[in-house]
C-alpha positions as CSV (number, residue, x, y, z in Angstrom):
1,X,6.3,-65.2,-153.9
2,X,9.5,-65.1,-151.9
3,X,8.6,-62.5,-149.1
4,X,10.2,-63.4,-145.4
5,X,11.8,-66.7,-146.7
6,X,14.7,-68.6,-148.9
7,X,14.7,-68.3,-151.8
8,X,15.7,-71.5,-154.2
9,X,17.6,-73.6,-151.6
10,X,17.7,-73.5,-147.7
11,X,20.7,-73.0,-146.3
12,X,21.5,-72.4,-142.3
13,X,24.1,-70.3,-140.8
14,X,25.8,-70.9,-137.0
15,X,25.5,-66.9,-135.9
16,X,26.3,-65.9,-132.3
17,X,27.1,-63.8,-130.3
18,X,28.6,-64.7,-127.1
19,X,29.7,-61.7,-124.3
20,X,32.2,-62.1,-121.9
21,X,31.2,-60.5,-118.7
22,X,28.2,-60.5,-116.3
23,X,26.3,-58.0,-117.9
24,X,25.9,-57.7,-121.9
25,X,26.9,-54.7,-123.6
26,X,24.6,-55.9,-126.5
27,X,21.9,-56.6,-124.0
28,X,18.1,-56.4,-125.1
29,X,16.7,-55.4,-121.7
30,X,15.7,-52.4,-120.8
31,X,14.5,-50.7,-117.9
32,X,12.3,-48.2,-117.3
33,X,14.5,-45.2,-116.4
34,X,16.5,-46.1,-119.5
35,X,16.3,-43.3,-122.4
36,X,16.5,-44.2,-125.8
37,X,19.4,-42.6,-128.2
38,X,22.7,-40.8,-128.2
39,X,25.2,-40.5,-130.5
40,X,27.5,-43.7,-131.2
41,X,31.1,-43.6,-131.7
42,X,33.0,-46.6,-133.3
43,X,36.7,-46.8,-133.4
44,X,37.7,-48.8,-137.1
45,X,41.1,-49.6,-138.4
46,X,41.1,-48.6,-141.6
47,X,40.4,-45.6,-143.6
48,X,36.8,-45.5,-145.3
49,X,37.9,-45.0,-149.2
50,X,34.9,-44.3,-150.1
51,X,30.6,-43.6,-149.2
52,X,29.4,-44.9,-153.2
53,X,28.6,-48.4,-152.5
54,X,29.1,-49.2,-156.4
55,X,32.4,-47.6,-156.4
56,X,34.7,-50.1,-153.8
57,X,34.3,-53.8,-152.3
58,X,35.8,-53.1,-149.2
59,X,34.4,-54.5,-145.7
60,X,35.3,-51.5,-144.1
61,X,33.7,-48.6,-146.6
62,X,30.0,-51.6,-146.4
63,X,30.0,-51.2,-143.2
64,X,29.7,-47.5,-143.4
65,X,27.5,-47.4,-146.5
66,X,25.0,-50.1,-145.0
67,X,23.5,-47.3,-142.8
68,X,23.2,-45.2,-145.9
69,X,21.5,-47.3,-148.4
70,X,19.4,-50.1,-148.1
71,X,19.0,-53.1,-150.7
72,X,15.8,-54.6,-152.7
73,X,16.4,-57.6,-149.8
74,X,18.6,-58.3,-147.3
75,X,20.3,-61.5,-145.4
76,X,18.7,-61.5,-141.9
77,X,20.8,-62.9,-138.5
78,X,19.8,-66.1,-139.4
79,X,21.4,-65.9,-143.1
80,X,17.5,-65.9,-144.3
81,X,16.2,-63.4,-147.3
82,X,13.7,-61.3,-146.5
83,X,12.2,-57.7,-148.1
84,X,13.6,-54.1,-147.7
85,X,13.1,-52.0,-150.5
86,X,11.0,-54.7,-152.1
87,X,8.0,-56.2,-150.6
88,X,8.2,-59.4,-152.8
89,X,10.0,-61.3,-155.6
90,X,9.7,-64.0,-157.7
91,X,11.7,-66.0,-160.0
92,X,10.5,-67.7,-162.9
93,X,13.1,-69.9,-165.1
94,X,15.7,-66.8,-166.4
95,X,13.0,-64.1,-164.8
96,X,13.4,-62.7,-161.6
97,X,10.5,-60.1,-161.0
98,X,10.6,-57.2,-157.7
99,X,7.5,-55.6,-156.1
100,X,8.2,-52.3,-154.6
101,X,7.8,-51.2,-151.2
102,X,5.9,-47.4,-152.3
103,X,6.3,-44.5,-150.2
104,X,10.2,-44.6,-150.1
105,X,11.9,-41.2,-150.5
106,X,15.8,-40.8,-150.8
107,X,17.7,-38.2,-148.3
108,X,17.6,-35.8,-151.1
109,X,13.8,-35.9,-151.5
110,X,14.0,-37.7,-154.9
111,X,11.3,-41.0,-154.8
112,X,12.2,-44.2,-154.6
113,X,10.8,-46.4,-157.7
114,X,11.1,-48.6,-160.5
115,X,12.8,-46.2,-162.8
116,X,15.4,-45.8,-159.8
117,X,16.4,-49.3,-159.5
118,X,16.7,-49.5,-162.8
119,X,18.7,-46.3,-163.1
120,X,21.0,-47.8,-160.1
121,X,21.7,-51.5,-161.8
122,X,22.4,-49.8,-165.1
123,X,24.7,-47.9,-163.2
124,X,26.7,-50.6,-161.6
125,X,27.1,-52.3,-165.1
126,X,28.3,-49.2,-167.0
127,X,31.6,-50.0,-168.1
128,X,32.5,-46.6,-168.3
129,X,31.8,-46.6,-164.2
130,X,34.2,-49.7,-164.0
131,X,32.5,-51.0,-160.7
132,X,34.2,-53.7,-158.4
133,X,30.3,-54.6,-157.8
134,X,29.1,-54.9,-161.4
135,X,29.9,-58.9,-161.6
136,X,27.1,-59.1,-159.2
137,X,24.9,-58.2,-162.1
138,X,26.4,-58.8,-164.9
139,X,24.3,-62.0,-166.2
140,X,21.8,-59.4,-166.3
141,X,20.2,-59.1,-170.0
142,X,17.1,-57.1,-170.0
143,X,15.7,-55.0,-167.1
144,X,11.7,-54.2,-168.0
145,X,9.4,-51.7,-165.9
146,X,6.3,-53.2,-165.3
147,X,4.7,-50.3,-163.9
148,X,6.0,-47.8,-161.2
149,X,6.6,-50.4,-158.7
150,X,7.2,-53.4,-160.1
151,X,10.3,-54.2,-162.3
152,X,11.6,-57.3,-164.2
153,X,15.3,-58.3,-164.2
154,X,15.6,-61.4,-167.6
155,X,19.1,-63.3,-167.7
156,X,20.2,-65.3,-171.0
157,X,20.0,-68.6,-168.9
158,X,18.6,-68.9,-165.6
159,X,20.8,-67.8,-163.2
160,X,20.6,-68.9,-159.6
161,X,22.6,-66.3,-157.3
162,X,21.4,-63.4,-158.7
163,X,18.4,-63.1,-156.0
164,X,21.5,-63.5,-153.5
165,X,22.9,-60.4,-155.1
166,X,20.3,-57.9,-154.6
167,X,21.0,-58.9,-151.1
168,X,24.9,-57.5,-151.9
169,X,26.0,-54.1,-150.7
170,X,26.7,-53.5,-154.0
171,X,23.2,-53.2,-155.4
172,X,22.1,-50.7,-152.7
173,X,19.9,-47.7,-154.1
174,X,21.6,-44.4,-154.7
175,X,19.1,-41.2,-155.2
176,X,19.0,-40.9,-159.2
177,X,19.5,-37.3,-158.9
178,X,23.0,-38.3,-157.5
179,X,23.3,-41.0,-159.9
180,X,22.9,-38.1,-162.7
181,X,25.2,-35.3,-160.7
182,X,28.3,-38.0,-161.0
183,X,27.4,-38.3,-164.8
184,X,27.1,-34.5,-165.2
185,X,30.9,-34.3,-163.5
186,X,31.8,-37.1,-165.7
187,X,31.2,-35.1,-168.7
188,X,32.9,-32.1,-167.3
189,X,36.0,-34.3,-166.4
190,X,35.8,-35.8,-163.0
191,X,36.1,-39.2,-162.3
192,X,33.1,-41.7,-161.4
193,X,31.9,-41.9,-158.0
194,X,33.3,-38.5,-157.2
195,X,29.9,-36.7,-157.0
196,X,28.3,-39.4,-154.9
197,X,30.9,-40.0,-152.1
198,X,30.8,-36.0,-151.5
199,X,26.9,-36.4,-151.5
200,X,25.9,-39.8,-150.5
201,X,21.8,-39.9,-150.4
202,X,20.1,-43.2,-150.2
203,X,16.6,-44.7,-147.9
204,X,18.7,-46.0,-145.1
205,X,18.0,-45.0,-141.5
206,X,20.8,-43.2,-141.3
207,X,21.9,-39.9,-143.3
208,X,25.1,-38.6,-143.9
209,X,26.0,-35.0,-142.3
210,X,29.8,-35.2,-142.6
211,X,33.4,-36.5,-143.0
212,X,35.5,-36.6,-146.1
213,X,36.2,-40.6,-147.4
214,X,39.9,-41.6,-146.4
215,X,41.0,-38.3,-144.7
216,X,38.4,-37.9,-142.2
217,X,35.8,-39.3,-139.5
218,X,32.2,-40.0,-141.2
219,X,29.2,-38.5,-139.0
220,X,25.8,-39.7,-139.6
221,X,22.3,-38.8,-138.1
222,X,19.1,-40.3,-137.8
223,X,17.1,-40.0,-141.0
224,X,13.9,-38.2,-139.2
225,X,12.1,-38.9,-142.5
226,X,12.6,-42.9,-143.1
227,X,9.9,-44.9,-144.5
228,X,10.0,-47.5,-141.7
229,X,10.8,-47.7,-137.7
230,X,13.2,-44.3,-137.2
231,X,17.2,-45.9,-135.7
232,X,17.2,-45.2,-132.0
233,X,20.3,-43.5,-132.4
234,X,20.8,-39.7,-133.0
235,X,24.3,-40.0,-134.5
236,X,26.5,-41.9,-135.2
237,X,30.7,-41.2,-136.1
238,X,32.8,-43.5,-137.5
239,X,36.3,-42.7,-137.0
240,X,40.0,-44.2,-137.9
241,X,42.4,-45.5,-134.9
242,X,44.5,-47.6,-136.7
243,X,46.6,-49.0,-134.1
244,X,44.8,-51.7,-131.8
245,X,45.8,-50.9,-128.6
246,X,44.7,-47.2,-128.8
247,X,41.3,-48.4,-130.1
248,X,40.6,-50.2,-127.0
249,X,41.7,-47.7,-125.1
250,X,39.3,-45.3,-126.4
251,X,36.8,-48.0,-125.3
252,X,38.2,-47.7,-121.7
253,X,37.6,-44.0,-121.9
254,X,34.6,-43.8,-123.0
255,X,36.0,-41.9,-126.0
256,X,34.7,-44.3,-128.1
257,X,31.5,-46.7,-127.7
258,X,33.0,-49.4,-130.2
259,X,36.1,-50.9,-131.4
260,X,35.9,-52.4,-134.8
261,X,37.3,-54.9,-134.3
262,X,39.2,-56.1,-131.5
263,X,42.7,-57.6,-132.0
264,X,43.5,-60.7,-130.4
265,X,46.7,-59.4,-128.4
266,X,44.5,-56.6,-126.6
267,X,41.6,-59.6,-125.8
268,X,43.0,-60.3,-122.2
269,X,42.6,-56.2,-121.3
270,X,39.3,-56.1,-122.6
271,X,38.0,-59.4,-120.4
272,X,39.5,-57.4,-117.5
273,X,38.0,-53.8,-118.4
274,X,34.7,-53.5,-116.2
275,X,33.1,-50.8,-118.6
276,X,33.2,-52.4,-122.1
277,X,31.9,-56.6,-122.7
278,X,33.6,-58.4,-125.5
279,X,31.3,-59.4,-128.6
280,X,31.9,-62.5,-130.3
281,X,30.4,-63.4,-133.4
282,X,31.0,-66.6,-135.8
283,X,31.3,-65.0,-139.6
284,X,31.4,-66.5,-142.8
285,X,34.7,-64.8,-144.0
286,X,37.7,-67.0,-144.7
287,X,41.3,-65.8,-144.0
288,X,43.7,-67.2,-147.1
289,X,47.3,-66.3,-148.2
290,X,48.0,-66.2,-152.1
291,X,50.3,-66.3,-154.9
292,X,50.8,-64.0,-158.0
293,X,50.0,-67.5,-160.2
294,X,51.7,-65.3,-163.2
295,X,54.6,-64.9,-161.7
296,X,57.9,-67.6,-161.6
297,X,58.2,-70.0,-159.4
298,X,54.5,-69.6,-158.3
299,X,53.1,-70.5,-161.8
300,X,54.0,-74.3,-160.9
301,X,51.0,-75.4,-158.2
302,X,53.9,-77.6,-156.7
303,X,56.0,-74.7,-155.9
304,X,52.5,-73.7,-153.9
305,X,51.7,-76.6,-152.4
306,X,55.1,-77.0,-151.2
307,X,55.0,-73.5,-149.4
308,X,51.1,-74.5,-148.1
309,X,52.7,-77.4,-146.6
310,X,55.2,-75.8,-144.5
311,X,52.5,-73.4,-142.6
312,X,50.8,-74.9,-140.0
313,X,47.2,-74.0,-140.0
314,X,46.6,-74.8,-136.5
315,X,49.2,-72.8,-135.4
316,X,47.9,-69.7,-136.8
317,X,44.7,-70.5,-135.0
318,X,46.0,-71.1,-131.9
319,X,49.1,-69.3,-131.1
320,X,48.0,-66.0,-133.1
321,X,44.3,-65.8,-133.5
322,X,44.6,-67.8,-129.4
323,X,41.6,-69.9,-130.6
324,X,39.5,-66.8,-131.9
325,X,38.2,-68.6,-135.0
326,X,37.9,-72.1,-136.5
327,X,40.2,-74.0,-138.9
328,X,39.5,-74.0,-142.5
329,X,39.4,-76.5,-145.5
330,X,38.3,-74.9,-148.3
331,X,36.5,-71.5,-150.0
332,X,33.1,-72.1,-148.7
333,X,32.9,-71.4,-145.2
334,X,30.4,-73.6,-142.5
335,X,26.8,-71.4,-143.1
336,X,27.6,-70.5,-146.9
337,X,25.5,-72.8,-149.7
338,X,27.9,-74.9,-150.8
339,X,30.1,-75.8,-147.7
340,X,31.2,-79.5,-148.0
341,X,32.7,-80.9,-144.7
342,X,34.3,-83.4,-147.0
343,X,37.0,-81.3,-148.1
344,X,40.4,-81.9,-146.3
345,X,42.9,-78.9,-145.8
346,X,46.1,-79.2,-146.8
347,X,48.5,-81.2,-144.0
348,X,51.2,-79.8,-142.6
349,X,54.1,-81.4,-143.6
350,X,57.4,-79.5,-143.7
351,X,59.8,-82.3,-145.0
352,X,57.2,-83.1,-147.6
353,X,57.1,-79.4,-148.6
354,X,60.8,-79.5,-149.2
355,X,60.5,-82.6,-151.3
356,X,58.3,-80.7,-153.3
357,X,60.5,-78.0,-154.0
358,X,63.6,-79.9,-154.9
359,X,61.9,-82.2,-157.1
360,X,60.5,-78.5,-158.4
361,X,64.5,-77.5,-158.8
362,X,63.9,-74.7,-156.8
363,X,66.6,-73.6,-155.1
364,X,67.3,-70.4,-152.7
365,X,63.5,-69.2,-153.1
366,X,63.1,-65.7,-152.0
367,X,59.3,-64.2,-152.0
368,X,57.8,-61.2,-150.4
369,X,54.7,-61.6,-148.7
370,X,52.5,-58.4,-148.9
371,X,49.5,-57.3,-146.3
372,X,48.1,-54.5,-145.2
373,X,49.9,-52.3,-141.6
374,X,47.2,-51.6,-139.9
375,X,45.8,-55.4,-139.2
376,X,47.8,-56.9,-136.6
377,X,46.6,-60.6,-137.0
378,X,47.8,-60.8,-140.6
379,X,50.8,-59.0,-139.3
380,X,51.9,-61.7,-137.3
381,X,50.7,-64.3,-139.4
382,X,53.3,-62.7,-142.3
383,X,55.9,-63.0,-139.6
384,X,55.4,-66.9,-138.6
385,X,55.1,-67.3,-142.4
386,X,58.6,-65.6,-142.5
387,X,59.8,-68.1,-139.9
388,X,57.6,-70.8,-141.3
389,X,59.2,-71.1,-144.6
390,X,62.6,-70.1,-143.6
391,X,62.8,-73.5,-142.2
392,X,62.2,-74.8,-145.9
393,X,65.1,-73.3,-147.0
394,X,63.1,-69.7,-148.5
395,X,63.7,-66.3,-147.6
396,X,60.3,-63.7,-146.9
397,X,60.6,-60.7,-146.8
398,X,57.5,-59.1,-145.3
399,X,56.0,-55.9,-147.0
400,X,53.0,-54.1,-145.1
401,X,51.0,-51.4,-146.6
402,X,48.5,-49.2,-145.7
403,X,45.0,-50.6,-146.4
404,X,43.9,-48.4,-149.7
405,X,47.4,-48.8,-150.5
406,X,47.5,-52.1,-150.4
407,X,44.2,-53.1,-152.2
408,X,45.7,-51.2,-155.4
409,X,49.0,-52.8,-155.2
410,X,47.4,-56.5,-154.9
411,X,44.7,-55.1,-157.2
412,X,47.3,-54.1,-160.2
413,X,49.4,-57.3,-159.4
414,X,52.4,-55.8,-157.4
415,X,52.8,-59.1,-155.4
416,X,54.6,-62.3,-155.3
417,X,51.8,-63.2,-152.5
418,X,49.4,-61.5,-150.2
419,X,47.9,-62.3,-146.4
420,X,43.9,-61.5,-147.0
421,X,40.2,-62.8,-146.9
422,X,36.9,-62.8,-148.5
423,X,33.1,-62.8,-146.9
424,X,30.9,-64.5,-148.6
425,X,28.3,-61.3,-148.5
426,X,25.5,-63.1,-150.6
427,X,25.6,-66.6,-148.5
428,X,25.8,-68.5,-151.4
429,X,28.8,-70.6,-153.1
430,X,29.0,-68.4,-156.0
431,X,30.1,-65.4,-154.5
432,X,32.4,-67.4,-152.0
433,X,34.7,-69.0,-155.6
434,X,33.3,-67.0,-158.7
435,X,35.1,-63.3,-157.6
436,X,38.3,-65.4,-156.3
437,X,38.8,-67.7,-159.6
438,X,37.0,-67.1,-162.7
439,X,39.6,-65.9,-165.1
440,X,37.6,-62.7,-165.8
441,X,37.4,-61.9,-161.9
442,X,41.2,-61.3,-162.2
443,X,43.0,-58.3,-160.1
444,X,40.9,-55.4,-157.9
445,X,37.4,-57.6,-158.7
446,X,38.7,-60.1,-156.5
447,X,40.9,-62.9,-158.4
448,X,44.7,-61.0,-156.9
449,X,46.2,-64.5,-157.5
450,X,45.4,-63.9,-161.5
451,X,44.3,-67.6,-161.7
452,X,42.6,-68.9,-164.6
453,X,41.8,-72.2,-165.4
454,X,39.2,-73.1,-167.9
455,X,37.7,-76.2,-166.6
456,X,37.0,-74.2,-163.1
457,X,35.6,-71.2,-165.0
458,X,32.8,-73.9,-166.6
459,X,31.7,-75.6,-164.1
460,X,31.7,-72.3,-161.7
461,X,29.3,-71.0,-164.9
462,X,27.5,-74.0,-164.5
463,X,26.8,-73.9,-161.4
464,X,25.8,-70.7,-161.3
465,X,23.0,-71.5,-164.0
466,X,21.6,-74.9,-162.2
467,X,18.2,-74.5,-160.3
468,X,18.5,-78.1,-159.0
469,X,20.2,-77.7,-155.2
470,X,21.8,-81.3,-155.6
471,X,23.4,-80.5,-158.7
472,X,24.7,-77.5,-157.6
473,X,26.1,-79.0,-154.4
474,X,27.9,-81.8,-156.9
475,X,29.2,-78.8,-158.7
476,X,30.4,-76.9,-156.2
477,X,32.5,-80.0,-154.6
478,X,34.0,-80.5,-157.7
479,X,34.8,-76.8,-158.4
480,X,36.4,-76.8,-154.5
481,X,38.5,-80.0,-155.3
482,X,40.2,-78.3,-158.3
483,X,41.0,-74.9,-156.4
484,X,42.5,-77.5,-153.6
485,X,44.4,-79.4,-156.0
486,X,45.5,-76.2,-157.6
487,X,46.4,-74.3,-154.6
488,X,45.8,-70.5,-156.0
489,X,44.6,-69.6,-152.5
490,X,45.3,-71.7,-149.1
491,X,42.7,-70.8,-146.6
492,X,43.9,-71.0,-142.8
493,X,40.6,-70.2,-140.9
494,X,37.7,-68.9,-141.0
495,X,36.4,-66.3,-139.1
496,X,35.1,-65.1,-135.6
497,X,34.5,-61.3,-135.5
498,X,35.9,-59.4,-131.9
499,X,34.4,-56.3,-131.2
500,X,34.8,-54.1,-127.6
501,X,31.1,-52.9,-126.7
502,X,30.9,-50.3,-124.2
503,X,28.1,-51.5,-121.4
504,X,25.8,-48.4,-121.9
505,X,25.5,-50.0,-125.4
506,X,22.8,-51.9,-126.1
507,X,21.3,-53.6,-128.9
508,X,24.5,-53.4,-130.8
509,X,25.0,-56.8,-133.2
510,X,26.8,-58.3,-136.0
511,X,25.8,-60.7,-138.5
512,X,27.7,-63.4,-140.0
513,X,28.6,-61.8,-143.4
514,X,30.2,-58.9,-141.2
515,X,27.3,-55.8,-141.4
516,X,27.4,-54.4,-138.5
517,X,23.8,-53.5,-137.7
518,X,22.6,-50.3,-135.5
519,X,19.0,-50.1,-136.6
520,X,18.0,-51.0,-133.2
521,X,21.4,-50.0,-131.1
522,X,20.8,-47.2,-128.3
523,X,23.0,-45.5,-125.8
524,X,21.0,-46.0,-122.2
525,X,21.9,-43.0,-120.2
């Protein structure tokens, strides 16, 4: 059984959090005259797009959903499984078998049971849904009720992440009465997802009272009726301040109790602020620039490595991130199965990189490099791209768009390249490469370079499949070597997350694969 431990392979994540001031805003003391609760504000920089976690694969709509819904089994602080909505599991060859936790009821009322996680995964790989999540499940052949609380998921082959992706946001439980009121308005001709994001019920400790996705702040209470310990919190809003200045501000006020997240310019104000502590935890996202492989000259790897070579990694770290992260090498971040310390980045070597385009015949290159307005690291890391490459002889123009905006347009492959990043939610090296490269991952699923390369797609298939940790370590290497020596992606560093805390918060935390987590968070008056 594979209650409160790994599952398959062991793997270890570096997750901290370190505060920058003499008393923690994250602090787990409390006194005695402290009083539990309140109602949480967080300031975000994007728009929520949408409350149905099988809908989107946004980082900032998870963060939202995760206090809606809860998983079968979650990635704890220490990047370990353990149980939520199951109590156990078990995997046997191309079987991977669930006891469920009994007692559960969704927000709506509706129970919580086998026939609703099945209802719920059927869901996600509906083809008429179109999900951004349903590659999580899609090996996925058979799913068998065993009886009321126990279900059976079979795979063709076995298949070893797919433990790792119950774990994902996008397998969280929605009530099946919601799951049948966005079919019902399918049939009447709404579009999917509609239905849920107006009424999002799931288990989670939180329950939605109100706030329309993309044009509005979201407000959630406690959920007086959850099946475990009741959140501490009474509410809690999240609300768009895009600009990061104003965020902080809000901070400072006490107008909001978080910022999510922190850019690095306003850092210095923050350090100086006596009513708010700076949280700083190490993540397993990557930050990467890409290419539009499809398009001319970018179908030619030299052309990329060439433009790779004239942006200095360790500039972006230090002069714009001002140390707030840790270079990269590869897809697989440090904490993610999978990450080989082996792998070399690629050097920065200007002259070379014009070599490489002349011997390419490429002449007067002009590119524009899309990202999204409302982040201001990749802002300024489009900018020193722009000056970057200008001294190579090409011409960037930078586009920025707003975030929902810009997912489509990199989604439907309206770039030439794009500033971006990927978290490696499940922890494990399949969903750090499979989403980014496999040929049929290409555009909104997560491949916006519209790579494909058959040899990668095998041995990322392959890997997948393999039980045997060693093998799929040997696997992985290889499958990071080619995306290196191909150059789809270039990853410049990977991440540490900034967050402004407010002192009267307290157990406020983050984990690695960016949740932010409020189960136990409470305002002390």
């Amino acid at each position: 059984m594979g209650t409160n431990k790994k599952w398959l392979y062991a793997f270890s994540a570096l997750v901290f959090a370190v505060v920058l001031a003499s008393c923690s805003g994250s602090s787990t003391d409390k006194n005695a005259n402290s009083s539990e609760g309140g109602s949480l504000v967080i300031a975000m920089s994007s728009e929520i797009p949408g409350l149905d976690p099988h809908q989107i694969n946004d980082i900032p709509s998870t963060q939202v959903q995760d206090q809606i819904y809860e998983t079968l089994v979650t990635l704890n602080r220490e990047m370990e499984l353990e149980p939520v909505l199951a109590k156990s599991w078990e995997v046997n060859e191309n079987k991977l078998t669930f006891q469920l936790r009994e007692g559960v009821k969704f927000h709506d009322g509706e129970p919580f049971n086998a026939e609703a996680v099945k209802k719920n995964i059927e869901r996600i790989m509906d083809e008429q849904i179109s999900s951004l999540r349903a590659f999580l499940f899609e090996e996925i052949e058979e799913i068998n009720i065993i009886d009321n609380y126990e279900i059976e998921f079979v795979t063709e082959k076995p298949f070893a992440p797919l433990i790792y992706s119950f774990a994902h946001s996008g397998g969280s439980m929605i009530s099946p009465a919601m799951i049948d009121a966005d079919y019902e308005a399918m049939k009447n001709g709404e579009q999917p997802f509609v239905t849920v994001n107006k009424n999002p019920s799931g288990t989670g400790y939180f329950k939605y009272e109100s706030g329309v996705p993309g044009t509005s702040a979201i407000v959630l209470k406690r959920n007086e009726n959850y099946w475990g310990e009741k959140a501490k919190l009474d509410s809690v809003t999240f609300k768009t301040v895009s600009e990061g200045g104003t965020r902080i501000a809000e901070v400072f006020t006490g107008d909001s109790h978080v910022a999510e997240p922190v850019d690095i310019s306003n850092v210095s104000q923050l350090e100086a602020n006596s009513d708010a502590d700076l949280l700083i935890t190490d993540g397993i996202s990557a930050s990467n620039y890409g290419f539009h492989v499809e398009k001319e000259p970018f179908d030619n790897p030299d052309v990329r490595r060439a433009i790779a070579m004239a942006i200095d990694n360790e500039a972006i770290l230090e002069n714009i991130m001002d140390g707030y992260g840790r270079m990269a090498s590869g897809p697989i971040p440090p904490g993610v199965f999978g990450y080989d310390e082996s792998i070399e980045p690629i050097p920065y070597d200007p002259e070379a990189a014009k070599q490489l385009l002349a011997d390419a015949g490429v002449e007067n290159l002009s590119v524009k490099i899309m990202t999204n307005d409302n982040n201001e690291t990749r802002l300024q890391m489009a900018e020193y791209m722009q000056s970057a490459l200008g001294e190579i002889g090409v011409n960037v123009e930078v586009v920025s768009q707003e975030w929902a905006t810009y997912l489509e347009s990199t989604g439907n492959g309206e770039h030439e390249m794009f500033i971006l990043g990927w978290t490696s939610l499940t922890g494990d090296a399949d969903y750090a490469m499979a989403p980014l490269y496999h040929t049929d991952k290409a555009g909104a699923p997560g491949n916006r370079s519209f790579y494909s390369n058959k040899e990668l797609d095998q041995i990322l298939e392959e890997a997948a499949r393999e039980l045997d940790e060693n093998k799929r370590l040997a696997l992985y290497k290889k499958a990071q070597e080619i995306a290196i020596e191909e150059l789809p992606l270039v990853y410049t560093t990977y991440s540490q997350y900034l967050n402004a805390v407010r002192k009267e918060v307290k157990d406020f935390y983050r984990s690695a694969d960016g949740k932010i987590l409020l189960h136990e968070t409470y305002i002390e008056e």
